[in-house]
N, C-alpha and C positions, 0 to 999 in steps of 0.2 A: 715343514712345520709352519702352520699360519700364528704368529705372535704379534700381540702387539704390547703387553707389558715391557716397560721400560727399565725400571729400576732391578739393583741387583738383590739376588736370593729370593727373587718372585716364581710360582708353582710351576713346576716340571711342565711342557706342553709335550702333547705326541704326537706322532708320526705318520702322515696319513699317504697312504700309497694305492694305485690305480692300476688294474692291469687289463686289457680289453681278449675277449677271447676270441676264436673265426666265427662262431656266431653268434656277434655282438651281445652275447652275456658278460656280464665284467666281475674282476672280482675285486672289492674295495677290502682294502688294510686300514687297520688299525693300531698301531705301534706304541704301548704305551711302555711309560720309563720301570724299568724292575724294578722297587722299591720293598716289597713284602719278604723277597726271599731274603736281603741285606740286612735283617731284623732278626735277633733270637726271642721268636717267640716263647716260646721252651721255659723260657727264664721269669721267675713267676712274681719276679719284681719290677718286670718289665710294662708293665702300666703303672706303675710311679712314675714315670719318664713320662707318662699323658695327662698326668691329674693340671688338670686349668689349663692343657696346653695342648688343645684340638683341631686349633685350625692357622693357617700363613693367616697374614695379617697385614694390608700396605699400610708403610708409614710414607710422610709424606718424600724422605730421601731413600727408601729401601725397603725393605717386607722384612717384617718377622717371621722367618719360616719355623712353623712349629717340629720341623726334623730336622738333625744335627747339620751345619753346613760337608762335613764330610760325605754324610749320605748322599745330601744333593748333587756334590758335584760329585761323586761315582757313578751315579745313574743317570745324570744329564746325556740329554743326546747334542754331541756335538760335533760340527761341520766335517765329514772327512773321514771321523772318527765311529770306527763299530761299539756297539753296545749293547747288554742284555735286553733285551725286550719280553714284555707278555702282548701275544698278539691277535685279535680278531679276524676273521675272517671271513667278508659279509658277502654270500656270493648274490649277484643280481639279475633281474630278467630284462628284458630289451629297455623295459617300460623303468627301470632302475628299481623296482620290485625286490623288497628281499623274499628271496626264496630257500636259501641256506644259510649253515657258518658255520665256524669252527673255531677252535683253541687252539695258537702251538706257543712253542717256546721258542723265539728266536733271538738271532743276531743282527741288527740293523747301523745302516749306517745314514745320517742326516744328509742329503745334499742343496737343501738349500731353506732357507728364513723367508717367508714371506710376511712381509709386512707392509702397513698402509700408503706409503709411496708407491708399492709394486701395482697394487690395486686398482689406485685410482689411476695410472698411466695405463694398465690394461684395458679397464672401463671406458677411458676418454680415448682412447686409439682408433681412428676413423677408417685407416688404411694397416698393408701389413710392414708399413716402414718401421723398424724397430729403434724402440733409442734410448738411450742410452742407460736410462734406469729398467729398461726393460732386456734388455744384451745378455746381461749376466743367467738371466732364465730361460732362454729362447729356449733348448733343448728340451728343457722341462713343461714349457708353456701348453702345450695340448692334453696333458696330464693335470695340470692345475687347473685349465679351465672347465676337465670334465669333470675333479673333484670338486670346482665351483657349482657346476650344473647339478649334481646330484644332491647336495647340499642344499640348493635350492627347493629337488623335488623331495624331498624328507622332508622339507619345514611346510611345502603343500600341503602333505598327507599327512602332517602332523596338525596343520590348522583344521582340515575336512574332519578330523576327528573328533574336534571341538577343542586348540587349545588357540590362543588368541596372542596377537604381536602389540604392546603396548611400547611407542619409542620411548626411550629413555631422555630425560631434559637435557639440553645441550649445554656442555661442560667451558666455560669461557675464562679460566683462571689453570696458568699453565701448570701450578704446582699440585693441580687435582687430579690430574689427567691419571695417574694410576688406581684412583679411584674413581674414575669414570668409565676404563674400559672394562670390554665386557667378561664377565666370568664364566667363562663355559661349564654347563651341568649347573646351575644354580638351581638347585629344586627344591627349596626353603622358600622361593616364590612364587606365584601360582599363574605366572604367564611368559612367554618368550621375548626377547629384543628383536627387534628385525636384523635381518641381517644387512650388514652397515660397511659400504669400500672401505669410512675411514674407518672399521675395528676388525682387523684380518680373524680374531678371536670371536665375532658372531658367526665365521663362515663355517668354523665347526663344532659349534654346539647341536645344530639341528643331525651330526655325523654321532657325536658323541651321546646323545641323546638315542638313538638307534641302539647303538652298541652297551651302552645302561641299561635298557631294558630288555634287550638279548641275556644278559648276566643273571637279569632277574627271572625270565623266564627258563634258563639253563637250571638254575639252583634250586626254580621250583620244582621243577619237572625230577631233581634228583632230593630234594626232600631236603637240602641243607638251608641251614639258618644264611639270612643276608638282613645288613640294615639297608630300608628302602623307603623312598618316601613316596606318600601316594596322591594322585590331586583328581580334585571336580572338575566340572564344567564351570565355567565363572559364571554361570545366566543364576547362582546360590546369589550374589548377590542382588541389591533391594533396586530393580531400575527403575522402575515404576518413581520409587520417593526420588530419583534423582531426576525424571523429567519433570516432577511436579514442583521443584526448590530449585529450580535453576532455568534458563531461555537459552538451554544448549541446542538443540534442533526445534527444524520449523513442523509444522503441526501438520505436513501432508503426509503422515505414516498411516499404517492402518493395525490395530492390535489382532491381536487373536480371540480367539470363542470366547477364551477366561476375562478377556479385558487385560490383558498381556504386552508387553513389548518385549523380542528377547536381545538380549546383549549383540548380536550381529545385524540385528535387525537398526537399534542404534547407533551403533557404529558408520553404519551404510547411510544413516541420515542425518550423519554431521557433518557436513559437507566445510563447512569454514574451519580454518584451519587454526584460528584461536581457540576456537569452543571445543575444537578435538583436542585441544593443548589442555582444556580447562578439566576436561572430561577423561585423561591418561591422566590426571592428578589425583582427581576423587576415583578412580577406579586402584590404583596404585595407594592410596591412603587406606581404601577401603576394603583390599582384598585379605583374604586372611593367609597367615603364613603355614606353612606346610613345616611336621615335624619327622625328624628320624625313626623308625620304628623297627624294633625288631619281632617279628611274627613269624609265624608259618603263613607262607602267601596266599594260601586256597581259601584261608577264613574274612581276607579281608578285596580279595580280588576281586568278586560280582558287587562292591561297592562304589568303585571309582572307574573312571575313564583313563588313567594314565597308574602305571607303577615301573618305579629304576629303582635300580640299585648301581648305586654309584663305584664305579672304577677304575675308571681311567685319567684321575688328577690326583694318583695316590699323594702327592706334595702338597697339594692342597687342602685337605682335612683326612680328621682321622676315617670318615666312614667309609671314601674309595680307598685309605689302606688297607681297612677291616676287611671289605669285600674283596679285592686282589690278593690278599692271602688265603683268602677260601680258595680263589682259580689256583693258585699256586699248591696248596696241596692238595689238588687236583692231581698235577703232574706228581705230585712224590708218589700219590698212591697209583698211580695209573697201569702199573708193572703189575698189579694186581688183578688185572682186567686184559689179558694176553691177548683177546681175541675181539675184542671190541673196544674200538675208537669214541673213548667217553665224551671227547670234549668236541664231537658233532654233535648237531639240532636234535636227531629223531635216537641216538643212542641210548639215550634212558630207558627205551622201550625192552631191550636187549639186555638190560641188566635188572639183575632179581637179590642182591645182596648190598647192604650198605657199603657206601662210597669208602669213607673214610674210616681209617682201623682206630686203635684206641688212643694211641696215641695224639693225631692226627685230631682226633674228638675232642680230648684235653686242649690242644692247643686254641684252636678254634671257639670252643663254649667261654676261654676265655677272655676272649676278644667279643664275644657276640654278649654283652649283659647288659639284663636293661637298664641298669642301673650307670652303669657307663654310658650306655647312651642318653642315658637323660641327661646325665651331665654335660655330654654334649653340646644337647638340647639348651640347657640353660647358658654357657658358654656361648654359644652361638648368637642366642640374644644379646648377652652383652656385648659382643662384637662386634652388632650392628647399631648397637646404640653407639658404642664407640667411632663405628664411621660416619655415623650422621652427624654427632657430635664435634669430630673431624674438620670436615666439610661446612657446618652452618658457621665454624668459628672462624673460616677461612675466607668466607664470604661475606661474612659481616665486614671482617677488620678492611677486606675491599671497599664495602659499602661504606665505613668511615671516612675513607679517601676522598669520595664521589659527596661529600654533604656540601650543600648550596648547587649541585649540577640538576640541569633538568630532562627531563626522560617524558615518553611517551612508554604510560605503563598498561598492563591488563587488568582490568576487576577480577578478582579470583575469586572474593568471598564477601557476601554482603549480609553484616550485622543490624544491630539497630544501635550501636555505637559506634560503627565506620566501614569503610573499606578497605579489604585487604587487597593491593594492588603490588602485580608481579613486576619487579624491574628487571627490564630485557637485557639488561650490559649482565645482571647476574645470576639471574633466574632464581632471585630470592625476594619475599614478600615482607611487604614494610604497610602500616597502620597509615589511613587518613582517618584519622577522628572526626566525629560529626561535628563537634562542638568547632570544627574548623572552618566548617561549611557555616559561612556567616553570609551568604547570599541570601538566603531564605531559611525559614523552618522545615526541618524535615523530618520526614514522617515512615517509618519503614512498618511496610505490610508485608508481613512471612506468607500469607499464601502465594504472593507473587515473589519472594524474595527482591524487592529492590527497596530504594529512600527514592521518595519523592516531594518535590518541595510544593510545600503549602498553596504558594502563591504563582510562584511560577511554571508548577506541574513539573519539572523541569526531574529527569528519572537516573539514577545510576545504579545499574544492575550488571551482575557475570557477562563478561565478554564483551562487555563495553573499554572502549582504549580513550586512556585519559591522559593529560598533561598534567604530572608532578613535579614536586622538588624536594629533595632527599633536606632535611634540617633539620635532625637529629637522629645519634646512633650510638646505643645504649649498648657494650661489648659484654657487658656479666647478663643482662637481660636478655641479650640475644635480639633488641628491640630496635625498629626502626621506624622511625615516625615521618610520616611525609604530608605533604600538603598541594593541594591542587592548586593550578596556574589558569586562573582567569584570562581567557583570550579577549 
């Protein structure tokens, strides 16, 4: 299990297991916690138990898990100990290709927690002396690091496809840190994390990612309902107005036929590593969010470049529970199908009679409504309003501390009433007012986005690094006011 959530009653993680064959085909497992069958669906009061309560939630000492702590801790996978599993079976070619995969129903046992200590000692290991935070894995080690390797080539062939790695701002305030690490299957966002030593949780989203949309192409292939959500390419966004407002890259690029630049193309020419800081901010402000949908997949498939269906953090919202109860009665009906192995890739082919009986129909149509998913949907927003909210009050009351200290900050955003400049101790943006700039007059021209003074020419524009001093901080406004330090 790679984890690196700390606090307790945070979402179920699963199980990722490697098996190499004689000719080096392998076949990767997927172990996620049973959660769907521990549930009576049947019981048709049993979405009252979800109304405004669809996803875990970190507080700052512990998560809110939106399922009962009893469920939790029945279906936790823990050290030693067997447990029910629904599990994947993603078989691969030399080149780590998937070529196959399957459903079963098993019994698994944890044998070990990986998390960011183990990481970064495997990482910085220069020889095969082993030590001591490393001891305890040694057996396991040739297996984690192949699950690292393949890990890696999924988020390859996941970027060649067109999806892009924006880092996440660096987390400097110890009490955030469960909101800082990475969420695996996040697909309410419209781009990936890189994968990071210190977050063992980036190492298998690019696995879980695989296996989400495995789900989604199984259920379509047999005609059942799934909530999935589905994304673009991000070149939807405007880049063009973002290199004509900003002096993010230098001007040796070349466009295309249209007078074009596309998002990899900028990327590739922002070589300094502030302005790529400046530029995963407006990209990340700018991108739009992705919603739950429930459809038949054929009507909206030849529209997007990426579609999951989420499943395997059934503890983590309601929509991977929605979707693991559909696998799940999968196996109840499967007795039904004596002669053919449903929960293989190409089995669909082979079957000419609907999946599920009637009952099984009932259960499911009522878990699958759009009307619950919307609520979802709207749920979801305020729970990220909720942790930005979180977060920017955490930071501030930091920045309170820090008034009168002085910082080398970043221009982030340049108005014609000031600059917005990023303080590196907290990666949060505090206001220099113009009227503070008592050097000179100055003058801000929006085609070039910068203030320039009158007299002394003298310019401050994005990605320029300045000497501030925090002297005022406003906690109900969320407001910080700073002022530049005259060398």
């Amino acid at each position: 299990m790679f984890k690196s959530w700390k606090n307790n009653n945070s979402p179920l993680l699963p199980l990722i297991q490697i098996n190499i064959n004689k000719d080096k085909t392998s076949n990767l497992w997927i172990h996620v916690n049973s959660i769907a069958e521990r549930i009576n669906f049947n019981n048709k009061n049993i979405m009252e138990y979800f109304n405004d309560n669809f996803e875990s939630i970190p507080l700052t000492t512990n998560w809110h898990n939106y399922l009962e702590k009893r469920l939790i801790n029945n279906a936790e996978f823990k050290i030693g100990e067997k447990n029910k599993a629904i599990s994947l079976c993603i078989s691969l070619s030399k080149e780590k290709e998937i070529i196959d995969w399957s459903f079963h129903l098993t019994n698994v046992k944890c044998v070990a927690v990986i998390e960011n200590k183990y990481l970064e000692a495997l990482n910085k290991r220069k020889s095969k002396l082993t030590t001591k935070i490393l001891q305890p894995y040694e057996k396991y080690e040739e297996q984690i690091k192949l699950i690292i390797k393949i890990a890696k080539e999924f988020r390859k062939n996941q970027i060649k496809k067109g999806k892009y790695e924006i880092p996440r701002e660096i987390n400097k305030i110890k009490k955030l840190d469960e909101f800082y690490f990475h969420k695996p299957c996040e697909y309410s966002i419209d781009y990936f994390e890189p994968i990071n030593t210190l977050d063992p949780q980036t190492y298998i989203s690019p696995i879980l990612f695989e296996a989400d949309a495995i789900w989604h192409q199984h259920s379509k292939n047999y005609n059942l309902k799934n909530i999935s959500y589905y994304s673009d390419n991000l070149d939807y966004l405007n880049v063009n107005e973002l290199i004509k407002h900003s002096q993010l890259i230098d001007n040796n690029f070349e466009l295309d036929e249209e007078g074009n630049i596309t998002l990899e193309s900028l990327f590739n020419h922002c070589k300094d590593e502030y302005k790529k800081r400046i530029l995963n901010k407006y990209l990340i402000n700018n991108l739009k969010t992705n919603k739950a949908l429930i459809c038949q997949p054929q009507e909206l498939e030849n529209k997007y470049l990426f579609a999951n269906s989420p499943w395997t953090l059934p503890s983590k919202d309601f929509i991977n529970l929605a979707n693991q109860y559909n696998i799940y009665l999968m196996f109840k009906n499967a007795k039904r199908f004596k002669h053919i192995n449903i929960f293989k890739k190409d089995s669909w082919k082979k079957v000419n009679s609907k999946l599920f009986n009637a009952s099984s129909l009932k259960a499911s149509n009522l878990l699958f409504d759009s009307s619950i998913v919307e609520r979802y949907n709207t749920f979801k927003a305020k729970s990220n309003s909720y942790i930005l909210n979180i977060i920017s009050l955490k930071k501030i009351r930091e920045a309170e501390k820090l008034v009168g200290e002085k910082f080398k900050g970043l221009i982030i955003t340049v108005q014609s009433y000031g600059l917005f400049v990023e303080l590196p101790e907290l990666f949060i943006e505090g206001l220099v007012h113009v009227s503070t700039l008592n050097d000179d007059w100055y003058e801000y021209r929006s085609r070039q986005n910068l203030l320039i003074g009158r007299k002394s020419k003298n310019t401050f524009q994005v990605g320029d690094l300045v000497d501030i001093k925090i002297i005022k901080v406003d906690i109900l406004k969320y407001q910080i006011d700073l002022e530049l330090i005259n060398k």
